[in-house]
C-alpha positions as CSV (number, residue, x, y, z in Angstrom):
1,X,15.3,-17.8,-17.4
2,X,18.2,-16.6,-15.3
3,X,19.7,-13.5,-15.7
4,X,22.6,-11.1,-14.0
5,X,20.5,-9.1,-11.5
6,X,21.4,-5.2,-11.7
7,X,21.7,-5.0,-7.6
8,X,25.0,-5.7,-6.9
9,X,23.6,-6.4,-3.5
10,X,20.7,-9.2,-4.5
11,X,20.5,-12.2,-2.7
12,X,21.5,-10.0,0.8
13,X,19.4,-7.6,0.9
14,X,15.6,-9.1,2.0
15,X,13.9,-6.5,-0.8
16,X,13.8,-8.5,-3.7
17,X,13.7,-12.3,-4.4
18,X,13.1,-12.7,-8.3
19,X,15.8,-10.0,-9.6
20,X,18.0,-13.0,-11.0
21,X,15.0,-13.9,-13.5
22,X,13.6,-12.5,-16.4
23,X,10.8,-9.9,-16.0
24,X,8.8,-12.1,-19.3
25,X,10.0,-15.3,-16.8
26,X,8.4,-13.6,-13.1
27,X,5.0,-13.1,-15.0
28,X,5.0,-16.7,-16.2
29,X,5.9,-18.4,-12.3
30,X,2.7,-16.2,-11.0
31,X,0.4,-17.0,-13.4
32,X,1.4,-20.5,-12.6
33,X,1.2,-20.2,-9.3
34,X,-1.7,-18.8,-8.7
35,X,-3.6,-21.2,-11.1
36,X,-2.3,-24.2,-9.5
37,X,-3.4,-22.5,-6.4
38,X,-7.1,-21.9,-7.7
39,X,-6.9,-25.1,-9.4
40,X,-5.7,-27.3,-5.7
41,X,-9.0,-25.0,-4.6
42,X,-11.5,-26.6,-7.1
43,X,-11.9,-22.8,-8.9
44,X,-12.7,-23.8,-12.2
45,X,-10.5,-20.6,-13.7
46,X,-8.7,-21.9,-17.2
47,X,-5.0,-21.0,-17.0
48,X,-5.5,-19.3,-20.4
49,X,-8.7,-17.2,-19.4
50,X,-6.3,-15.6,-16.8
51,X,-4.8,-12.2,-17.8
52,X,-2.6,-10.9,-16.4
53,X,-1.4,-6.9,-16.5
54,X,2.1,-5.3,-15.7
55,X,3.7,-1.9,-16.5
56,X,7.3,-1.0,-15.3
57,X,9.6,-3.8,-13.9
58,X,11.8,-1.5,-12.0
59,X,11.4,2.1,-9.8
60,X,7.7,1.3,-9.6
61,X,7.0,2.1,-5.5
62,X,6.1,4.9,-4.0
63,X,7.2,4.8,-0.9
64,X,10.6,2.7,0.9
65,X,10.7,2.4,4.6
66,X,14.8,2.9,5.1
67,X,16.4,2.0,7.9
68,X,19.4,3.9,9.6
69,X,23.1,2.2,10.0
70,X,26.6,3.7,10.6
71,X,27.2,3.5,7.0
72,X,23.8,5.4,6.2
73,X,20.2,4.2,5.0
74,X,19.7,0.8,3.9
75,X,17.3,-2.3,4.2
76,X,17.7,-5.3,6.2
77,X,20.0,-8.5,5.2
78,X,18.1,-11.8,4.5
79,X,17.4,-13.5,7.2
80,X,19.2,-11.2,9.7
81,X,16.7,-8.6,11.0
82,X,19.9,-6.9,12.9
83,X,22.2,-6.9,10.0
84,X,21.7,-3.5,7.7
85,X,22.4,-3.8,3.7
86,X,23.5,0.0,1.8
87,X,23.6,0.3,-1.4
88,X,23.6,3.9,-3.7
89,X,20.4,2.9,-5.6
90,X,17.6,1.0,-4.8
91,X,15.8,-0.6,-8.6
92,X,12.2,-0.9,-7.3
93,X,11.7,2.6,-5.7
94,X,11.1,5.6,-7.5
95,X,13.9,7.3,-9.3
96,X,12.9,10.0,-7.1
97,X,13.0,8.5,-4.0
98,X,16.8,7.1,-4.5
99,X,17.7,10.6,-4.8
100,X,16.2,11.9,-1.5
101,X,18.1,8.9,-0.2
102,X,21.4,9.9,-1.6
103,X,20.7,13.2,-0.1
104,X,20.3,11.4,3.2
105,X,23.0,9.4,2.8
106,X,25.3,12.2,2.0
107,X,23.6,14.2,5.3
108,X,23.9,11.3,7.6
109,X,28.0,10.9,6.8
110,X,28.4,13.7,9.5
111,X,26.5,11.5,12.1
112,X,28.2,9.7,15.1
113,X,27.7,6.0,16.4
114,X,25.5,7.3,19.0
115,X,23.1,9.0,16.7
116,X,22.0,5.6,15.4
117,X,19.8,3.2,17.0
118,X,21.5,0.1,17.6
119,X,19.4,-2.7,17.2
120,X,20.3,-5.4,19.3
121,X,21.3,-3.1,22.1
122,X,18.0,-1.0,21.6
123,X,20.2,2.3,22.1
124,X,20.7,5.5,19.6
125,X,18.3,7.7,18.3
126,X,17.5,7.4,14.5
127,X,15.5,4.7,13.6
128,X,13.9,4.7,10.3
129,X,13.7,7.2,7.0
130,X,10.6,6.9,5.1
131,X,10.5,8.2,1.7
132,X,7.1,8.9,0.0
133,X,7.0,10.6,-3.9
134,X,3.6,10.9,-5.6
135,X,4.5,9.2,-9.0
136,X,2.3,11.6,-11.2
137,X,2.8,15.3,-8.9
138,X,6.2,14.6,-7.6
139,X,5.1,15.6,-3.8
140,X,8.0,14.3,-2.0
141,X,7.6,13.5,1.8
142,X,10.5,12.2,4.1
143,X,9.7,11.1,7.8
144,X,12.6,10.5,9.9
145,X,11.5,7.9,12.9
146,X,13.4,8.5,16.8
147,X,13.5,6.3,18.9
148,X,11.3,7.8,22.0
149,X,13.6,7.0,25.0
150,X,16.6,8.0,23.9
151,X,18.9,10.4,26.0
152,X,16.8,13.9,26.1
153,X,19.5,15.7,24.7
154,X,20.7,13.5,21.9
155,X,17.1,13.6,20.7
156,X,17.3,17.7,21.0
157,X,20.4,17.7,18.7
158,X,19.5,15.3,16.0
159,X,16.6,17.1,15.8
160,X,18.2,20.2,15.3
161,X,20.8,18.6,12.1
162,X,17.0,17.1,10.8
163,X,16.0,20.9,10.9
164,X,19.4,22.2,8.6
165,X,18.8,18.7,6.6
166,X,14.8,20.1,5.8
167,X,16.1,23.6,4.9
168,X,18.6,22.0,2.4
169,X,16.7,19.0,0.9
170,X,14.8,19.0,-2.6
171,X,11.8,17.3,-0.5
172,X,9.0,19.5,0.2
173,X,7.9,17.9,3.0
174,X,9.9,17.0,5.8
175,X,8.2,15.6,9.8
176,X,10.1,13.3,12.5
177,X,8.0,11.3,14.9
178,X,8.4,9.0,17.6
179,X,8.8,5.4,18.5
180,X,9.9,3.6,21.7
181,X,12.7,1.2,21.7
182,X,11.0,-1.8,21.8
183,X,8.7,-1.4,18.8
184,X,9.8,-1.9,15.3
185,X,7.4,0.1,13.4
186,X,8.1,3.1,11.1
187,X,4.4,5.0,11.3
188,X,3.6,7.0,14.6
189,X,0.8,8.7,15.9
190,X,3.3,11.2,17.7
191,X,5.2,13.2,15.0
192,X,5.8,16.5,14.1
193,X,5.9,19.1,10.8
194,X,9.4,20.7,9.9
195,X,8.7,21.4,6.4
196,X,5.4,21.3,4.2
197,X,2.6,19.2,5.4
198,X,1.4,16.0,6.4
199,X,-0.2,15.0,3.6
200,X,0.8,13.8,-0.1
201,X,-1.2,14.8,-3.5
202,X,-1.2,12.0,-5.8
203,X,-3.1,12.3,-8.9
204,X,-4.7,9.7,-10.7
205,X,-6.1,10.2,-14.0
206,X,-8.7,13.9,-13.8
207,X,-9.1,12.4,-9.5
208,X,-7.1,13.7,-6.8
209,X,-5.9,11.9,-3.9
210,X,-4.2,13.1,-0.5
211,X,-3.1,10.3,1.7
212,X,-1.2,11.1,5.4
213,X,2.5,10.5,5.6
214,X,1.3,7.9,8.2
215,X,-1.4,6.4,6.8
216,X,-1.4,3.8,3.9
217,X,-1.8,4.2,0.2
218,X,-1.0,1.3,-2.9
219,X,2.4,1.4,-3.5
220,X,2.2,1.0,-7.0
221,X,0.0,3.9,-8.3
222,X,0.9,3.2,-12.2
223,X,-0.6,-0.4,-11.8
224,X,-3.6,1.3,-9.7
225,X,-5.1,2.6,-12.9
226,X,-4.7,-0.6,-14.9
227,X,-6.9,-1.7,-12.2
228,X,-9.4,1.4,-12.5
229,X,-10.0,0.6,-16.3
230,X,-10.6,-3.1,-15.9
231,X,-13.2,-2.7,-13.4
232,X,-14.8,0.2,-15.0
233,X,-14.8,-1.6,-18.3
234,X,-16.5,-4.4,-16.2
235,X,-19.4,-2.5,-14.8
236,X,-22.0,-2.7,-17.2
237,X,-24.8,-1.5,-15.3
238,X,-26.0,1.8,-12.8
239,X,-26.6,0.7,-9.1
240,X,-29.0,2.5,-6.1
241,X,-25.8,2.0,-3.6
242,X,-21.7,1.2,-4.5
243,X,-20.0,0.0,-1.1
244,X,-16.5,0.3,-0.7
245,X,-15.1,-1.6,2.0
246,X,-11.7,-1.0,3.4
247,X,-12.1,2.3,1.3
248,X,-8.1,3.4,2.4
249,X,-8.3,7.2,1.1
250,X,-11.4,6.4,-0.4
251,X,-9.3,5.5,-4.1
252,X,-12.3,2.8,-5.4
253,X,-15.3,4.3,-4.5
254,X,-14.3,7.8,-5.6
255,X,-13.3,6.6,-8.9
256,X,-16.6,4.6,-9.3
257,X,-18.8,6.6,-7.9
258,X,-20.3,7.8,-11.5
259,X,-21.6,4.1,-11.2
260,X,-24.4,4.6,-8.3
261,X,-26.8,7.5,-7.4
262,X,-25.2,6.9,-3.4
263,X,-21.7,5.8,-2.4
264,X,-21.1,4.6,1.0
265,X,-17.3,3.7,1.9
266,X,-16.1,3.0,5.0
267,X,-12.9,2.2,7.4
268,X,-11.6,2.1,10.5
269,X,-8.3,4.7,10.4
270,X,-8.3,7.8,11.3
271,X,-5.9,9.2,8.5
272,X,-7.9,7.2,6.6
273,X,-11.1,9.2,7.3
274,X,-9.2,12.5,7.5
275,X,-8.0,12.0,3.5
276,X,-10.7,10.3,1.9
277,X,-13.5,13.0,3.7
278,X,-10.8,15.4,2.0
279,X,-10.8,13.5,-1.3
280,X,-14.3,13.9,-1.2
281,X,-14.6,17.6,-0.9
282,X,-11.9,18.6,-3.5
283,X,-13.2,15.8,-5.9
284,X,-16.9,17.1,-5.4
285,X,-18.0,13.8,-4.7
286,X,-21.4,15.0,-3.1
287,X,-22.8,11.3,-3.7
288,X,-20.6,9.4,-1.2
289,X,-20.8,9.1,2.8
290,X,-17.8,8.2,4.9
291,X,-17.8,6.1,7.8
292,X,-15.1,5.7,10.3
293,X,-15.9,2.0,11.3
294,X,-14.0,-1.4,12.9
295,X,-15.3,-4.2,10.0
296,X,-16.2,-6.1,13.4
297,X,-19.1,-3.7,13.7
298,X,-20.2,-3.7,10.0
299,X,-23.4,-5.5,10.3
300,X,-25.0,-2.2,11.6
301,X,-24.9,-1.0,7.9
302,X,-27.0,-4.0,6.9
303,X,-30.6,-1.6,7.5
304,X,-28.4,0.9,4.6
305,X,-28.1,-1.8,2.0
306,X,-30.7,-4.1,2.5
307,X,-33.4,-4.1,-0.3
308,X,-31.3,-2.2,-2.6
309,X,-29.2,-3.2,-5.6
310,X,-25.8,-2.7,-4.8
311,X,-22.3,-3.1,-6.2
312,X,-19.3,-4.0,-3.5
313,X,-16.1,-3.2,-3.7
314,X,-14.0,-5.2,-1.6
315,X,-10.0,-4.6,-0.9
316,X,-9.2,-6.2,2.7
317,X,-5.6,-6.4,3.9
318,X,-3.5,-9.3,3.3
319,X,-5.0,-11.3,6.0
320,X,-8.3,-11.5,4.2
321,X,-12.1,-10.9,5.2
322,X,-13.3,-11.8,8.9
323,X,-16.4,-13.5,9.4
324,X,-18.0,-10.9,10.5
325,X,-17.2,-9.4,7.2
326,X,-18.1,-12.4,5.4
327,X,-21.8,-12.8,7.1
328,X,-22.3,-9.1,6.3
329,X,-22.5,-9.9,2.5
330,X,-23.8,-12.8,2.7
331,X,-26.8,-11.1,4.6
332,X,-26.4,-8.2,2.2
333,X,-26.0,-9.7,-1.2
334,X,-25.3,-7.0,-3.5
335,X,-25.9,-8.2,-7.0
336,X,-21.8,-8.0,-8.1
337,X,-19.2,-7.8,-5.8
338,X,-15.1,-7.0,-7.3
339,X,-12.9,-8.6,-4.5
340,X,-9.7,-7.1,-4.8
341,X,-6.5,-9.1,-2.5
342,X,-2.8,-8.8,-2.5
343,X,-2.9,-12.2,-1.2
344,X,-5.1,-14.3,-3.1
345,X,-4.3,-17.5,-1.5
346,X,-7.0,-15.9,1.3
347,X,-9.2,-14.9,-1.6
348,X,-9.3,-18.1,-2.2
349,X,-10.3,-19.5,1.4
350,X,-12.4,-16.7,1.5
351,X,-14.6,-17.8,-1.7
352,X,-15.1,-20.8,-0.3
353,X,-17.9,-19.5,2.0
354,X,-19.1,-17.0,-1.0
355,X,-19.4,-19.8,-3.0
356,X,-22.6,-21.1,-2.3
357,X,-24.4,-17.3,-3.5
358,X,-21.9,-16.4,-6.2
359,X,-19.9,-17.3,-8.9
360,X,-17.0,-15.8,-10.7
361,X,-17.4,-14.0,-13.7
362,X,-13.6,-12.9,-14.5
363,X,-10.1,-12.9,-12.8
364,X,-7.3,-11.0,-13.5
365,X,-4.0,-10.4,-12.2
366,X,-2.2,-7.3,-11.6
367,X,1.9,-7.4,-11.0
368,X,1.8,-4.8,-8.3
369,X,5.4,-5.8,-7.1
370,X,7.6,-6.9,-10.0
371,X,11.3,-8.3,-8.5
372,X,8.9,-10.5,-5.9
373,X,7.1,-13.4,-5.4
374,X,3.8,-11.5,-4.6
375,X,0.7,-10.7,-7.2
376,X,-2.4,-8.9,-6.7
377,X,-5.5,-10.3,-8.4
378,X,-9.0,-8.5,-9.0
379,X,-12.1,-10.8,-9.1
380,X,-15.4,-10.5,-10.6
381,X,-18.2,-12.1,-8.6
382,X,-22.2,-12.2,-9.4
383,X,-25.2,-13.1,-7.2
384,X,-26.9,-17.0,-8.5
């Protein structure tokens, strides 16, 4: 069902592609969609045995990656990477966050032509703003991204105005970094600490999570526990090993880790491993081992898990497992496994080589990103 959209800038700006329907309407098309897309698979899932869970349609994420323009922060237009859209208020980020951007906004009126990075010329100075909140401590974290060849001395005075922005603004922590000209990226590896720290505190539920202000963490931490809860509820048994690959800040396998006597989680970032050997500590989570490691060299843990009855928790990025990862269950073969994708059309091609070992016990989907087209889904899979 169509409705009036309340951005008055829908349909330009590139952040949002369902605002024009009905919230009741958006859950219906990606049920749909993603049964027809099992279904086309040969997934014998019943359209009705799919649930599917959701929370807040609007001011849901955690974090917006801003980018700068004459007229202040904004997002970029459909369809035209070097075309900026501003608006006042942006309805799927935090309340919070649209007010560090008005405060932005209101600081970056005083700003010259030159200050800003052009994008077809590939000439200015700010880049990007990313806003961070913690949705359940209200930790607040802005970066402000500079283009890395810019004239020495217009980088030395905008970093000065960032420094009288940081002593004025309600976030508590303010950093700039570095890009060069030719990237388009808003993380770095080179930035710096005006005000604060580094890190975010997020809580969820009695657990405690830091995550870097360059590193990643699930953008929709109110959906995160709706997650917890249905794979807790599913676990109905105590396991010698939980593995949690892709672990991120370790969020899964801390969580779960009541469920084995040892936890092993692994990845291959470095803020990663900084914040979930953190996590670890502060939680008191003397059961689980971190290790920094590429998932092409994962078959080395296969002497840790072989002969033992594990549980796997599996959350890849969108592009899905890689063979490598694939052969290392398979050659594993923990007795349950919860694949967890934000893309489950490669959950899909990635079951077909699980197939022949395990079948699915339960799938759910979880509306992650209300206002767009994408789902996340959580699968139960058990060893023949």
């Amino acid at each position: 069902m169509k409705i009036i959209p309340l951005c008055e800038v829908f349909g330009r700006c590139g952040g949002c592609a369902y605002q024009d329907i009905d919230y009741s309407a958006q859950i219906v098309i990606k049920k749909n969609n993603v049964f027809e897309l099992l279904n086309r698979a040969g997934i014998p899932i019943l359209k009705d045995n799919i649930r599917i869970f959701y929370k807040n349609e609007f001011y849901y994420r955690n974090r917006m990656d801003f980018i700068f323009s004459e007229k202040g922060c904004g997002l970029r237009e459909k369809g035209k990477f070097y075309k900026i859209v501003n608006f006042d208020r942006c309805y799927i980020a935090a309340e919070r966050i649209n007010q560090l951007l008005k405060e932005v906004n209101n600081w970056s009126k005083d700003l010259i032509s030159e200050d800003i990075f052009d994008i077809k010329k590939k000439k200015g100075v700010l880049r990007y703003c990313v806003i961070r909140n913690a949705i359940f401590t209200d930790d607040t974290l802005i970066t402000f991204i500079l283009n890395k060849d810019a004239d020495t001395e217009k980088i030395k005075a905008i970093i000065e105005k960032i420094k009288e922005f940081s002593n004025k603004t309600t976030a508590k922590n303010v950093l700039y970094g570095f890009v060069r000209y030719n990237t388009d990226v808003s993380i770095t590896d080179e930035f710096f600490i005006l005000k604060g720290s580094e890190f975010i505190r997020e809580k969820l539920l009695d657990v405690d999570f830091f995550y870097h202000s360059q590193g990643f963490f699930q953008s929709n931490p109110a959906m995160i526990l709706d997650m917890f809860f249905y794979i807790k509820d599913r676990i109905k048994d105590h396991y010698d090993l939980l593995v949690d690959m892709f672990c991120g800040v370790g969020t899964f396998g801390i969580f779960l880790s009541g469920f084995a006597k040892n936890v092993l989680i692994f990845d291959n970032n470095k803020y990663a491993e900084l914040c979930a050997l953190k996590n670890i500590e502060i939680n008191k989570k003397f059961n689980i081992r971190f290790e920094r490691m590429d998932i092409l060299d994962v078959e080395k843990l296969l002497p840790v898990v072989k002969g033992k009855k594990c549980i796997f928790i599996i959350d890849p990025p969108r592009a899905g497992l890689h063979k490598k990862a694939i052969n290392f269950i398979l050659s594993a073969l923990p007795e349950k496994i919860f694949y967890i994708s934000c893309n489950p059309a490669k959950f899909v091609e990635d079951f077909k080589y699980l197939n022949e070992k395990y079948n699915i016990i339960d799938f759910a989907l979880f509306d992650m990103f209300p206002q767009t087209p994408h789902i996340e889904s959580v699968t139960e899979i058990e060893r023949k």
